[in-house]
Each structure stands twice: as structure tokens, then as C-alpha cells.
N, C-alpha and C positions, 0 to 999 in steps of 0.2 A: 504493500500500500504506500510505501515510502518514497518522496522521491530526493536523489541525495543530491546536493548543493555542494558548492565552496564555501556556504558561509562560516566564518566563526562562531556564530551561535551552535553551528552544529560540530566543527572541528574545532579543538583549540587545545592549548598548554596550563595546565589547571593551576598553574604557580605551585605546586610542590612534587612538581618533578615528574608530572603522568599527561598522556596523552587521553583527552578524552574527545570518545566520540555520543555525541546527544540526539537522539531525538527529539521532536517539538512536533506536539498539534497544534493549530491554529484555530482561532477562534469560527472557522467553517468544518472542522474537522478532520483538516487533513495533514498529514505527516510528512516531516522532511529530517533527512537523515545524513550521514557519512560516509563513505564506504572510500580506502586507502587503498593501494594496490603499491606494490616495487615496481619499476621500469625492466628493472633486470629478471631475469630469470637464473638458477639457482639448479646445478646437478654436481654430485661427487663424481670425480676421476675414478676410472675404475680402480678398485683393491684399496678403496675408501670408504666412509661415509660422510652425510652431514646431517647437522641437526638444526631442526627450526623449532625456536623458542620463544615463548613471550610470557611476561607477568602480565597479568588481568587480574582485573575487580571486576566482577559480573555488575552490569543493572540490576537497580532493584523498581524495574517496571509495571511489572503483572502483565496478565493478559496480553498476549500478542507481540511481546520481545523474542526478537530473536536476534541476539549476538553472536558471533562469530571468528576465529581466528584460521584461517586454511590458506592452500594451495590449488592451485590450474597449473594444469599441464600449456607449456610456452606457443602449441599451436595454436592455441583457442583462443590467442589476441587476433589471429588471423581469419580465422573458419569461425564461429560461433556453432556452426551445425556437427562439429570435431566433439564436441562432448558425446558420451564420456568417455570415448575413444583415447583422448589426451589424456586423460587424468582428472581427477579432483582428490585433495586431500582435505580430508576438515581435521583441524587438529584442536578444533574445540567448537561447538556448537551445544546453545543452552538455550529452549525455548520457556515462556512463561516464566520467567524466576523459579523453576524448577530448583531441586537443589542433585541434580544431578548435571553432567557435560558428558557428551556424547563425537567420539572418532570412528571416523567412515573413511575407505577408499569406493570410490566412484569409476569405471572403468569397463571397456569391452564394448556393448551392445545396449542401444536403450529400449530393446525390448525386453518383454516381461522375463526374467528370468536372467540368463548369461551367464559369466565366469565371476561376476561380481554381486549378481542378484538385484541385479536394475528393477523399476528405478531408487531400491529402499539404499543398495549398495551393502560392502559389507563392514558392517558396523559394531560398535558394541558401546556399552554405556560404564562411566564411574559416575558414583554415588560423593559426594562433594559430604562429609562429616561438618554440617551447619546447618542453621536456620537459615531459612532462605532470605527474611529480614534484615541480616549481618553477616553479609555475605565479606571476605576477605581477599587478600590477593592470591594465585594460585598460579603456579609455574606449569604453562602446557608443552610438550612437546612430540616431534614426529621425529623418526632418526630413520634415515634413509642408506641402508645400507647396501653394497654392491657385493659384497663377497663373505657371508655368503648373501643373495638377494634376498632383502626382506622388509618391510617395515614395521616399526615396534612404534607405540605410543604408549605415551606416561603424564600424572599428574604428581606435581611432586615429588619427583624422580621413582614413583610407582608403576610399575608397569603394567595395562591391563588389559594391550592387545595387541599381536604378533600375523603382521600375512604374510606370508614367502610366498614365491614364484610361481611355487609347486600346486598352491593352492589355484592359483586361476590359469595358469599354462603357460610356458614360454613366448607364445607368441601374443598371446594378450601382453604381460609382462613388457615385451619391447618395442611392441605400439603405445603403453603408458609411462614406460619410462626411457624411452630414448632418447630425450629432451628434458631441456630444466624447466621450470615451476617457479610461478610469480608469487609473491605472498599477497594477502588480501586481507583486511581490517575493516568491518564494519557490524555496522545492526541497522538490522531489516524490522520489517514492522507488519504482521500480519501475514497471509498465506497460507498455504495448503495443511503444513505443516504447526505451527503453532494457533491458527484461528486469529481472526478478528479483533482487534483491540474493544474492550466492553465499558462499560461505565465506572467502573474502579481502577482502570490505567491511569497509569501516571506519565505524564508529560514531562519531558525533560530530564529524565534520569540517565545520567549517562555511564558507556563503558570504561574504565580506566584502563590506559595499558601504559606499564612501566618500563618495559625496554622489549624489542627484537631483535632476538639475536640469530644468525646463520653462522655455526661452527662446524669446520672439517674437523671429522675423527674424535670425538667428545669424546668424554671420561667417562667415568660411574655416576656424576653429577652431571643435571640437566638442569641446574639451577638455581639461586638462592633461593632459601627457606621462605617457604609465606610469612608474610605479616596480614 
């Protein structure tokens, strides 16, 4: 429902050090949002990996937020109809103020079914230990690894989901990863998937993000500690 702007109302520097991105309704209803993307795209050299990271502060919006921190595959600046051929990584999606966040690879076929299980993808969910009222900062990540091929996602260097190659086939595999991947920061407002903003949404809650990071070859840490 959202539609995203330049303005600083919706993007800006909160003065203590976080990026946020805001939603706003206006007095007709309607929503305008953020949404940040990299220029560059983003792959390990082979008999590598890398890792994309970021701190967030989830919205505390209700109804109808959907925040976001993921990955496109680098054709799909070109082709839009390449999805999910290219790829999609969500390395953190949270609808409703949920006190859960959810990582998904996106890929192969958009019809029903596929090597990826279009269009739900293959996905799994972490349970965020909070009230969804006092939500905190929380370290997401995706480690994209070449040897052996796989991708692993973690919350607070937790780890609670793992796809290898094997799982969807070599040749899917090297239609979604034989290019880099832009990173992507926003919240969406409404849709298939979270529902309608209702009468008890709030306006102008926004996301905090406290740094991204792109590291070759991580360690056992994927992050500083929440605060």
C-alpha cells in the first residue's frame, strides 16, 4: 500500500547513531515509506564466503508492518520478470509486530511448487524471546558460502537455518547464485502477506538499523551483542 519517497520524514539519521526508516499515513489514508537498496552487488570468490549483516530495532507498528532486511539476485535490476530465477534472500522479515522474524531463499520457478517451493519459498521462522511492545536491537544474518555451497542464517549468532545445493539441484543453484546480490532496507505497509493496516496502527513508527555490514570469510561471530 506504501509508496516510498526521498523524503526525510520517511528516511533519516535519528541522532544517536541509527538509520531509520518511517512510515506515515496521511490525513487521506494513505502511506509512504522507505525502501534503500546498494548500487553494488555482492558475491564470495570461490573457496570463500561472505556475510551480510545488520542491527535492527523492529517497528513497533501493528497491523500491517512489514519490515525487512534481504537480498536480489544482480539480474533483476535488469529483467524484473528474472525473479525468482535470480534469487531473493530475506535475511529478516517481520510482519504485524509479530515477535517472531522469518528467513527465506526464493528461487527456480514461480510456479506452484519447484526446487524452492514457490511462491511460499523455502523458509523457516525464529521466535524473537520479547514482548513484542519492547522490542530490542537484534543482529540478522545470511553467510553465503561456496565450499562447501550452502546458506546458513542466524539471529544473534544463533543459527536456525541451513540450504545446501543439494537441497534444490545444481542447476537451480547456479542460475541463483552465479551473480552477486544487492542488499535492500525497507518496510512495506500492507499486502498479501501481512493484511491491511486497521484502526489501531500506528503511524510513524519507525525501523532502526544500526550498521551493515558485508564481511569475507566471518568468524564464529556474526555480530555485537543486542542491546
Amino acid at each position: 500500500m506504501e509508496t516510498y519517497t526521498t523524503s526525510t520524514s520517511n528516511v533519516y539519521l535519528d541522532g544517536r547513531g541509527d538509520l531509520a526508516i518511517r512510515p506515515i499515513r496521511d490525513s487521506r489514508g494513505k502511506w509512504t515509506s522507505g525502501r534503500l537498496e546498494t548500487r553494488a552487488g555482492f558475491q564470495p570468490p570461490a573457496g570463500t564466503s561472505l556475510a551480510f549483516t545488520a542491527r535492527i530495532k523492529l517497528p513497533v507498528g501493528g497491523q500491517g508492518y512489514w519490515p525487512a532486511f534481504w537480498m536480489l539476485g544482480s539480474p533483476f535490476r535488469f529483467d524484473i520478470t528474472d525473479w525468482p530465477r535470480a534469487g531473493e534472500l530475506d535475511a529478516m522479515e517481520n510482519i504485524n509486530n509479530q515477535p517472531a522474524v522469518y528467513g527465506t531463499l526464493h528461487c527456480g520457478t514461480v510456479q506452484l511448487g519447484g526446487p524452492c517451493h514457490e511462491p511460499t519459498g523455502l523458509t523457516a521462522t525464529y521466535h524473537l524471546e520479547q514482548p513484542t511492545a519492547a522490542p530490542r536491537f537484534h543482529t540478522y544474518t545470511v553467510i553465503w558460502n561456496t565450499n562447501p555451497e550452502q546458506i546458513r542464517w542466524y539471529v544473534d549468532d544463533k543459527p536456525y537455518m541451513t540450504i545446501t545445493a543439494g537441497m534444490i539441484g545444481s542447476s537451480t543453484w547456479r542460475s541463483t547464485f552465479d551473480h552477486g546480490f544487492f542488499i535492500l532496507l525497507n518496510v512495506a505497509i500492507g499486502g498479501s502477506w501481512p493484511g491491511n493496516p486497521n484502526a489501531a496502527t500506528v503511524s510513524g513508527a519507525p525501523m532502526l538499523v544500526n550498521n551493515v555490514i558485508v564481511a569475507r570469510n566471518p568468524g564464529a561471530s556474526a555480530g555485537p551483542p543486542p542491546r
